[in-house]
Biopython code that builds the backbone (N, CA, C, O; Angstrom):
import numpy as np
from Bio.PDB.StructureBuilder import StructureBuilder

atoms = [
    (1, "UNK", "N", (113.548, 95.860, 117.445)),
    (1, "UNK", "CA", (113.914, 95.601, 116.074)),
    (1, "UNK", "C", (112.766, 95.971, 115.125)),
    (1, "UNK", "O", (112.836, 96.833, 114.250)),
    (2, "UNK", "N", (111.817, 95.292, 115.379)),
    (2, "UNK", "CA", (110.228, 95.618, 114.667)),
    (2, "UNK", "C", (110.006, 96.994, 114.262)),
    (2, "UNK", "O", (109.679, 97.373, 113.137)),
    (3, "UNK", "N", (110.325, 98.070, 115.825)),
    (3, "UNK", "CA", (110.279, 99.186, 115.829)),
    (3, "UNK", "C", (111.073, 100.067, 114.511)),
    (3, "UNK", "O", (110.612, 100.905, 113.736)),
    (4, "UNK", "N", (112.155, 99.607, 114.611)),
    (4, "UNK", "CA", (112.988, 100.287, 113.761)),
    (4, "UNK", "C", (112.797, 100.324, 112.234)),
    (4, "UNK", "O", (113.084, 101.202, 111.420)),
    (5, "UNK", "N", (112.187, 99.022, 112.073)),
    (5, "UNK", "CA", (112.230, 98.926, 110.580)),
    (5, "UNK", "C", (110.356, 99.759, 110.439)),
    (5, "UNK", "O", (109.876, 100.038, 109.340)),
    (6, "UNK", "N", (109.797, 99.945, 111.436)),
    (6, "UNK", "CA", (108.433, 100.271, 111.254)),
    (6, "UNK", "C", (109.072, 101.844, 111.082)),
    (6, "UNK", "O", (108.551, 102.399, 110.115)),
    (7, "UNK", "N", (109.903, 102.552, 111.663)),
    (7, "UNK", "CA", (109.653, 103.412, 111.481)),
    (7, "UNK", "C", (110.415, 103.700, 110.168)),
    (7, "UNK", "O", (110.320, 104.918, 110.013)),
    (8, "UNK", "N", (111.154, 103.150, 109.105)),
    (8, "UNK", "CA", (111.137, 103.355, 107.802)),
    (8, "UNK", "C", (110.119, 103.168, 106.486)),
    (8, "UNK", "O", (110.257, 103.052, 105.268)),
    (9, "UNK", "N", (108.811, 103.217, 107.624)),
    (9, "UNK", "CA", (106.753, 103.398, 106.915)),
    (9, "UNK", "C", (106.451, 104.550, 107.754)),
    (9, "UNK", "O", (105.340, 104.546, 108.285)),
    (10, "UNK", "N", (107.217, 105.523, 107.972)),
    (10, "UNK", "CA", (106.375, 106.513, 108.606)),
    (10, "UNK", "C", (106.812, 107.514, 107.520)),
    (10, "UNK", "O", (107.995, 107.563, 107.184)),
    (11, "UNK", "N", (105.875, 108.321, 106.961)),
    (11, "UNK", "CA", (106.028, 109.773, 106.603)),
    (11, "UNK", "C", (106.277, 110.943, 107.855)),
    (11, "UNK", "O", (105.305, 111.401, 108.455)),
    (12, "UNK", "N", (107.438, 111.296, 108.121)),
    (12, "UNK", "CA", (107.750, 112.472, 108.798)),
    (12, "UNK", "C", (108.242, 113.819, 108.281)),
    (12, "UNK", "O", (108.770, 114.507, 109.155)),
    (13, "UNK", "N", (108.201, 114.237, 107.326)),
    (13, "UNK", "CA", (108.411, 115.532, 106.600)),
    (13, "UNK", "C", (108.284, 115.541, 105.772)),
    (13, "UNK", "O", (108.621, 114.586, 105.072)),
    (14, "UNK", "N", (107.608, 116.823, 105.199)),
    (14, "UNK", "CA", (107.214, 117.426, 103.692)),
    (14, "UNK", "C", (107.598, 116.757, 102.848)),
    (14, "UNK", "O", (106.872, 116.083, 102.116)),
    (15, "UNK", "N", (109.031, 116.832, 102.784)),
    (15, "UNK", "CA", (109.902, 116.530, 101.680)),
    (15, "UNK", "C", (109.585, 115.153, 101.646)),
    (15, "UNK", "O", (109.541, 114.863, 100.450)),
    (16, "UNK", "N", (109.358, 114.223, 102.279)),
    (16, "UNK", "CA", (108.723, 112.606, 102.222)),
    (16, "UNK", "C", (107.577, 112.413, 101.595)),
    (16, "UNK", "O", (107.503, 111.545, 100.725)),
    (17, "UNK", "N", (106.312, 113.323, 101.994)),
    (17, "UNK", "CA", (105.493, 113.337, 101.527)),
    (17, "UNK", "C", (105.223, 113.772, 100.106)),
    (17, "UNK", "O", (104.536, 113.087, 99.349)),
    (18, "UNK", "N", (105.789, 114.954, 99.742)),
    (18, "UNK", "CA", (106.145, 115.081, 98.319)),
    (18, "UNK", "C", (106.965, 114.118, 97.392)),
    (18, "UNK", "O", (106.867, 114.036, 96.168)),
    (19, "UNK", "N", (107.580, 113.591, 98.005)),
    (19, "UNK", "CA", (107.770, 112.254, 97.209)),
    (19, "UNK", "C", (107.223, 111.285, 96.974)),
    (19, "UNK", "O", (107.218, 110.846, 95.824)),
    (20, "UNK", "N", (106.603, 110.662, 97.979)),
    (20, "UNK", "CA", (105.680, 109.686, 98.219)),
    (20, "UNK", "C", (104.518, 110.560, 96.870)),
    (20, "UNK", "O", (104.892, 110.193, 95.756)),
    (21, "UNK", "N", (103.780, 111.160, 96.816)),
    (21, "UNK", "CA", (102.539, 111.776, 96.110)),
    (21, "UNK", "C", (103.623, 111.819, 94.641)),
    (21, "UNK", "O", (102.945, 112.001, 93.630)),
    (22, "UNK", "N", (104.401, 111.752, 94.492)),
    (22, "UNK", "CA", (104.934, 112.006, 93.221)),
    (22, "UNK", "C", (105.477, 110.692, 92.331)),
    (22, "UNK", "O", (105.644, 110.576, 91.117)),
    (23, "UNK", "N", (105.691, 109.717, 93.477)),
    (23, "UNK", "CA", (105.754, 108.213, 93.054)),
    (23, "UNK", "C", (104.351, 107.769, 92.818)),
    (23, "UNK", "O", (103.926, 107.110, 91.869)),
    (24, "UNK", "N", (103.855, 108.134, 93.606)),
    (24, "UNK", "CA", (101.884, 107.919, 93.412)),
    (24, "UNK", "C", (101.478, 108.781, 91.717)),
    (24, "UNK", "O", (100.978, 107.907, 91.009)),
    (25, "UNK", "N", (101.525, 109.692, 91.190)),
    (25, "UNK", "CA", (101.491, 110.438, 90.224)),
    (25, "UNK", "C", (101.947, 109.171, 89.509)),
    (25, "UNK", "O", (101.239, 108.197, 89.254)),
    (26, "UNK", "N", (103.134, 109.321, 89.248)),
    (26, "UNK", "CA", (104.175, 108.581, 88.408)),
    (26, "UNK", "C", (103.284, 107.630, 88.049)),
    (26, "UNK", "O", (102.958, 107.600, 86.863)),
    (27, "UNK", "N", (102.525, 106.359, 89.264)),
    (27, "UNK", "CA", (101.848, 105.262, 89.275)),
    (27, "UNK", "C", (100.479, 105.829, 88.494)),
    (27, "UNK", "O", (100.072, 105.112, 87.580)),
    (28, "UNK", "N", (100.080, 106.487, 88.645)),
    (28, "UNK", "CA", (98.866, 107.135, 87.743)),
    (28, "UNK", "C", (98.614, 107.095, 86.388)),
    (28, "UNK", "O", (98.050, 106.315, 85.621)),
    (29, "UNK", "N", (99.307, 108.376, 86.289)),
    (29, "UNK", "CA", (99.577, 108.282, 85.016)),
    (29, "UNK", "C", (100.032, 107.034, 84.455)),
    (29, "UNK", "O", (99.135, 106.667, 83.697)),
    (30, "UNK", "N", (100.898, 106.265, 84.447)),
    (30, "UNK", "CA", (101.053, 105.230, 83.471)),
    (30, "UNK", "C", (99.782, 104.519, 83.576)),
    (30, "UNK", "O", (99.474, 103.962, 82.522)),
    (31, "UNK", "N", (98.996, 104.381, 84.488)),
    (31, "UNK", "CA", (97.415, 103.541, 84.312)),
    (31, "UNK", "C", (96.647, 103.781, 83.751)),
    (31, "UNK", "O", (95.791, 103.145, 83.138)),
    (32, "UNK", "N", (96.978, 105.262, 83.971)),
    (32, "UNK", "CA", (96.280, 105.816, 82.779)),
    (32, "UNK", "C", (96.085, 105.904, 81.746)),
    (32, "UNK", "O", (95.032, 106.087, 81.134)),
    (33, "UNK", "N", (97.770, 105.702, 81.215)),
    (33, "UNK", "CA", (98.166, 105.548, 79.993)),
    (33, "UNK", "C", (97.561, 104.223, 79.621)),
    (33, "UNK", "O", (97.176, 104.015, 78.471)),
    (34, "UNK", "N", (97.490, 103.518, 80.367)),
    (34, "UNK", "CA", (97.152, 102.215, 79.645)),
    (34, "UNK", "C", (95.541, 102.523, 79.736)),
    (34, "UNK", "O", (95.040, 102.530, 78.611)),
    (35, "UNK", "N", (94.922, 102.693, 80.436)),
    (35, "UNK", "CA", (93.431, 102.783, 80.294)),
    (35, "UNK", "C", (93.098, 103.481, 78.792)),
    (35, "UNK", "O", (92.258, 102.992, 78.036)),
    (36, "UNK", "N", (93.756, 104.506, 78.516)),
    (36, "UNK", "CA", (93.834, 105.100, 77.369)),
    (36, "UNK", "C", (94.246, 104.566, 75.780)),
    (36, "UNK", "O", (93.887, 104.816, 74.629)),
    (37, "UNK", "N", (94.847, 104.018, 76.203)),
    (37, "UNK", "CA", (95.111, 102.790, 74.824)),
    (37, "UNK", "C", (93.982, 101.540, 74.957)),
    (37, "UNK", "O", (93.002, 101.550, 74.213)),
    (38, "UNK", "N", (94.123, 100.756, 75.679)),
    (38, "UNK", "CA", (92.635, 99.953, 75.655)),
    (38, "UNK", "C", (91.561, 100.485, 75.718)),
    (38, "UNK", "O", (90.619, 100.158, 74.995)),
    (39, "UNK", "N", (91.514, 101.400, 76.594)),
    (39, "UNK", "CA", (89.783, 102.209, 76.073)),
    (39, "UNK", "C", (89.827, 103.314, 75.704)),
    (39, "UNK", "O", (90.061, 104.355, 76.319)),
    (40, "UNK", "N", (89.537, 103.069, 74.390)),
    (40, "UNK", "CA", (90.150, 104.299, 73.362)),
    (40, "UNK", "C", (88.242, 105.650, 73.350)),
    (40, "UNK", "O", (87.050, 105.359, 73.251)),
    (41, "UNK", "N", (88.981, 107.005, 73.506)),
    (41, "UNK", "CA", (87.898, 107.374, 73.974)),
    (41, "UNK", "C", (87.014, 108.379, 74.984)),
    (41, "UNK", "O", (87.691, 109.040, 75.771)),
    (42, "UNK", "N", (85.863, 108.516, 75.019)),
    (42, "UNK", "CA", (85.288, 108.623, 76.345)),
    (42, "UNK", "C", (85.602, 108.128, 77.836)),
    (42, "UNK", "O", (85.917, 108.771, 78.838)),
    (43, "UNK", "N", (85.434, 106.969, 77.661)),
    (43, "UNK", "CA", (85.665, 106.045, 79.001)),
    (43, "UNK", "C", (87.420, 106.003, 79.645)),
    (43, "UNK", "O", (87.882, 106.053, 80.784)),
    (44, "UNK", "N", (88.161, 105.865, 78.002)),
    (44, "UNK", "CA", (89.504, 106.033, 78.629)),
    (44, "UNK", "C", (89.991, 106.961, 79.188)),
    (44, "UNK", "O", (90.584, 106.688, 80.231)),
    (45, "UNK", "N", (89.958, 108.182, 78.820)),
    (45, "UNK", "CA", (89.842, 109.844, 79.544)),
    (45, "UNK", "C", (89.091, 109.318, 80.653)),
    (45, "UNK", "O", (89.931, 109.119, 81.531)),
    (46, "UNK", "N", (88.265, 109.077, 80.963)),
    (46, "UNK", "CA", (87.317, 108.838, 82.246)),
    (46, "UNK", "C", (88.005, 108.736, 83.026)),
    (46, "UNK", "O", (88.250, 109.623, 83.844)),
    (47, "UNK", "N", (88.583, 107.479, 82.994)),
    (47, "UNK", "CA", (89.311, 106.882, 83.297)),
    (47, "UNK", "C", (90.590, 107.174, 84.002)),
    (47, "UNK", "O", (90.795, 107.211, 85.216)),
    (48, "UNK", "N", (91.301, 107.348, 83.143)),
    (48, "UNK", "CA", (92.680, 108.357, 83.825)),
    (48, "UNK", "C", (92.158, 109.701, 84.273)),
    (48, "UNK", "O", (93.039, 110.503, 83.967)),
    (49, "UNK", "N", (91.515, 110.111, 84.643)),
    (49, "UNK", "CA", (91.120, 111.602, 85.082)),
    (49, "UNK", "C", (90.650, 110.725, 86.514)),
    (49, "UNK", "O", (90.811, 111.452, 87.494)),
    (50, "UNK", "N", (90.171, 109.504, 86.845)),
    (50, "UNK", "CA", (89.738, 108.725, 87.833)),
    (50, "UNK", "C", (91.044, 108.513, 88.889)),
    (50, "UNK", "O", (91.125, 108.500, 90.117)),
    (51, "UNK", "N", (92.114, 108.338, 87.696)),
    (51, "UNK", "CA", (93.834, 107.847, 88.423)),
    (51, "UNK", "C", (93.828, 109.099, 88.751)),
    (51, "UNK", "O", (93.816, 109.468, 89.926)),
    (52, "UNK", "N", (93.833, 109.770, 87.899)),
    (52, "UNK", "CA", (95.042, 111.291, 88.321)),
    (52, "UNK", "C", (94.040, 111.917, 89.973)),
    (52, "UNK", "O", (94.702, 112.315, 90.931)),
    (53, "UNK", "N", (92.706, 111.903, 90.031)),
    (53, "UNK", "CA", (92.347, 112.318, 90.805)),
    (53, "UNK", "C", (92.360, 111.798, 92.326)),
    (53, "UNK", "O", (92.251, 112.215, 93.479)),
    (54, "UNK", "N", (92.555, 110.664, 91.615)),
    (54, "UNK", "CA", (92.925, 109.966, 93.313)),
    (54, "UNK", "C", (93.781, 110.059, 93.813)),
    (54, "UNK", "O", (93.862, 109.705, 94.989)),
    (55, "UNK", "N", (95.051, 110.702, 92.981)),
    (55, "UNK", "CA", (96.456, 111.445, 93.560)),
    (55, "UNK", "C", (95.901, 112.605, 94.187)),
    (55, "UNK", "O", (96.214, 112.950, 95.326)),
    (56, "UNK", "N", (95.162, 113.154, 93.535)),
    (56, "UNK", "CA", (95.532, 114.361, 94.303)),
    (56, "UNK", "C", (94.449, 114.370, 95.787)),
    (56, "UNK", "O", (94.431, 115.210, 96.686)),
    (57, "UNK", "N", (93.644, 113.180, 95.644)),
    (57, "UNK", "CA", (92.664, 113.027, 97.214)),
    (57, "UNK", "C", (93.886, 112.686, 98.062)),
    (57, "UNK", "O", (94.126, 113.309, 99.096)),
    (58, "UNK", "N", (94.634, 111.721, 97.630)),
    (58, "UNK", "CA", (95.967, 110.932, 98.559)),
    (58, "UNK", "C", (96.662, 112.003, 98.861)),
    (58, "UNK", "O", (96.835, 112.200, 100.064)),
    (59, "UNK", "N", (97.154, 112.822, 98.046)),
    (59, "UNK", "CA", (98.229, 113.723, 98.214)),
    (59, "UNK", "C", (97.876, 114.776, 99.247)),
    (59, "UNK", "O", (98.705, 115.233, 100.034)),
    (60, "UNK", "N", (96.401, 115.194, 99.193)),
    (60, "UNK", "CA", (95.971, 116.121, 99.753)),
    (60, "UNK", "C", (95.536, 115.492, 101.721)),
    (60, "UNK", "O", (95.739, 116.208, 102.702)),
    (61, "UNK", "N", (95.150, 114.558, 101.762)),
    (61, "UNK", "CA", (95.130, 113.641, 102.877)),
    (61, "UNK", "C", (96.538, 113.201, 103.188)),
    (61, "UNK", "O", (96.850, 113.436, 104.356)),
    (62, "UNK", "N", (97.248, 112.763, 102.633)),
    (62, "UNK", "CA", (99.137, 112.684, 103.652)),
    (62, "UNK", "C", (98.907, 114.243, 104.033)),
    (62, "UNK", "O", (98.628, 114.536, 105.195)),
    (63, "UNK", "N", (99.046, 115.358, 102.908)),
    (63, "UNK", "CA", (99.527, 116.632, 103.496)),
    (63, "UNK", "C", (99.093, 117.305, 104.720)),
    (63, "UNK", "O", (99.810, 118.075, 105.360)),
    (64, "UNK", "N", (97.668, 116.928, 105.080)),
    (64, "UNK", "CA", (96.966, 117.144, 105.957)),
    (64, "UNK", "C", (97.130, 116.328, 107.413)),
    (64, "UNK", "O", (97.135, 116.693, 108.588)),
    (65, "UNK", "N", (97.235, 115.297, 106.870)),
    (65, "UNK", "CA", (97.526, 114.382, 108.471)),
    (65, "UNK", "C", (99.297, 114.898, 108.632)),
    (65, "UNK", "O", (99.570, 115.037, 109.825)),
    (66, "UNK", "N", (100.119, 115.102, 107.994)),
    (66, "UNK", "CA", (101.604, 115.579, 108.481)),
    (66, "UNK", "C", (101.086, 117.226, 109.469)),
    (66, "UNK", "O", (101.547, 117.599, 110.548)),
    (67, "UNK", "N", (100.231, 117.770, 108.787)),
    (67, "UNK", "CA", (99.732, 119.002, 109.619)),
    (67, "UNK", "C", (99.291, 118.678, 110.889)),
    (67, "UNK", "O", (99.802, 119.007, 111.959)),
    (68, "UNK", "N", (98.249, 117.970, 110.680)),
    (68, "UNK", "CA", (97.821, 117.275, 112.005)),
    (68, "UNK", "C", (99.011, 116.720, 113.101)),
    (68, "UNK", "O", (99.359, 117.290, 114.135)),
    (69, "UNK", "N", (99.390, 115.771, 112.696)),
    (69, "UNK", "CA", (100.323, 115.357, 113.622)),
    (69, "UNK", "C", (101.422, 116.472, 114.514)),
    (69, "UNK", "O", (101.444, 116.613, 115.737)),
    (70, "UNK", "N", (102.126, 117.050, 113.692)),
    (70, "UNK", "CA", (102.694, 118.061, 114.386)),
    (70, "UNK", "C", (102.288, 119.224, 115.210)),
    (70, "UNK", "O", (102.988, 119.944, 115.921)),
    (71, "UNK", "N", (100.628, 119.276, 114.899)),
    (71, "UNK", "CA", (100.041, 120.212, 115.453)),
    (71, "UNK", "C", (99.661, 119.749, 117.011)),
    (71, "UNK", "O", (99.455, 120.516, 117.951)),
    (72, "UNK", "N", (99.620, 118.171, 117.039)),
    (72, "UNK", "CA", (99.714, 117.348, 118.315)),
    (72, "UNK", "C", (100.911, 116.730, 118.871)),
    (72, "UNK", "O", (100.813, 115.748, 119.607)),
    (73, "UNK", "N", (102.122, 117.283, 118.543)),
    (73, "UNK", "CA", (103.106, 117.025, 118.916)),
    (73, "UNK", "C", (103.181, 118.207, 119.691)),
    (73, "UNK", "O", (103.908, 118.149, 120.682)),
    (74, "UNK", "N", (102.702, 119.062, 119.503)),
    (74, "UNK", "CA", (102.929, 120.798, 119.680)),
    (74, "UNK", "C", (102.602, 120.969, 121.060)),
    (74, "UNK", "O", (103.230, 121.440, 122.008)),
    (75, "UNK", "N", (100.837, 120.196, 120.873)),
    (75, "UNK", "CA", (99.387, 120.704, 121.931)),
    (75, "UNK", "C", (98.694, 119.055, 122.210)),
    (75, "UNK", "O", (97.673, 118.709, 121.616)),
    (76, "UNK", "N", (99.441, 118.112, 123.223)),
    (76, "UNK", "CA", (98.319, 117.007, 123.115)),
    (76, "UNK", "C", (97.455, 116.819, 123.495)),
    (76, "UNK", "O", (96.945, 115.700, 123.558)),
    (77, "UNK", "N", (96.779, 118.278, 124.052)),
    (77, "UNK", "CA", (95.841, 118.334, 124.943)),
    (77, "UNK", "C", (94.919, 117.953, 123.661)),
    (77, "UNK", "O", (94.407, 116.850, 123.472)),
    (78, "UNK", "N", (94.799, 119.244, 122.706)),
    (78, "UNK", "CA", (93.806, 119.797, 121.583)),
    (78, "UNK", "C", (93.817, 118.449, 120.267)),
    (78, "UNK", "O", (94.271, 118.337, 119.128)),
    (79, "UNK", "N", (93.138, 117.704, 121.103)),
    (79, "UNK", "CA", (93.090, 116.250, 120.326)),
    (79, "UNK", "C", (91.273, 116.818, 119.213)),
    (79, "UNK", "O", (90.759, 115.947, 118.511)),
    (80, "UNK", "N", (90.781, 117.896, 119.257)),
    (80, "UNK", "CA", (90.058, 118.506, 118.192)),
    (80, "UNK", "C", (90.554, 119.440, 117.810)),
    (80, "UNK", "O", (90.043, 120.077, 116.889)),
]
sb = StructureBuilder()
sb.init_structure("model")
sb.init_model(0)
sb.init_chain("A")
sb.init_seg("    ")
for serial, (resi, resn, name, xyz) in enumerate(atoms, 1):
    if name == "N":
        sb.init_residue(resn, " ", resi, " ")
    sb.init_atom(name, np.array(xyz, "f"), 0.0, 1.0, " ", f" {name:<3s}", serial, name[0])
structure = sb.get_structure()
């Protein structure tokens, strides 16, 4: 039972992952937005350029471990 519902937390294809990074965006930006109205500015730009970039570290790390994984689904020898 556990199993089943665990595996509706797994990212298994692109198309998941591009969503997932685009709900993450979505979450960004509006923090941003608000960082930007309360810290009006230097710091607020800082700020959201801080959100937006951590999408794209996240986005770029799911995309990479979905590579990974399938590349060891492939070869489980080549665990490097």
């Amino acid at each position: 039972m556990f199993h089943k519902i665990g595996r509706l937390f797994q990212i298994k294809t692109p198309l998941e992952a591009y969503l997932i990074i685009y709900a993450l965006a979505l979450g960004a930006v509006e923090r941003g937005s608000v960082y930007l109205t309360r810290f009006p500015g230097f710091g607020g730009k800082l700020l959201f350029l801080a959100c937006t970039g951590a999408v794209f570290m996240a986005g770029g790390k799911i995309l990479d471990c979905l590579k990974h994984e399938k590349r060891l689904a492939e070869n489980p020898e080549s665990v490097f």
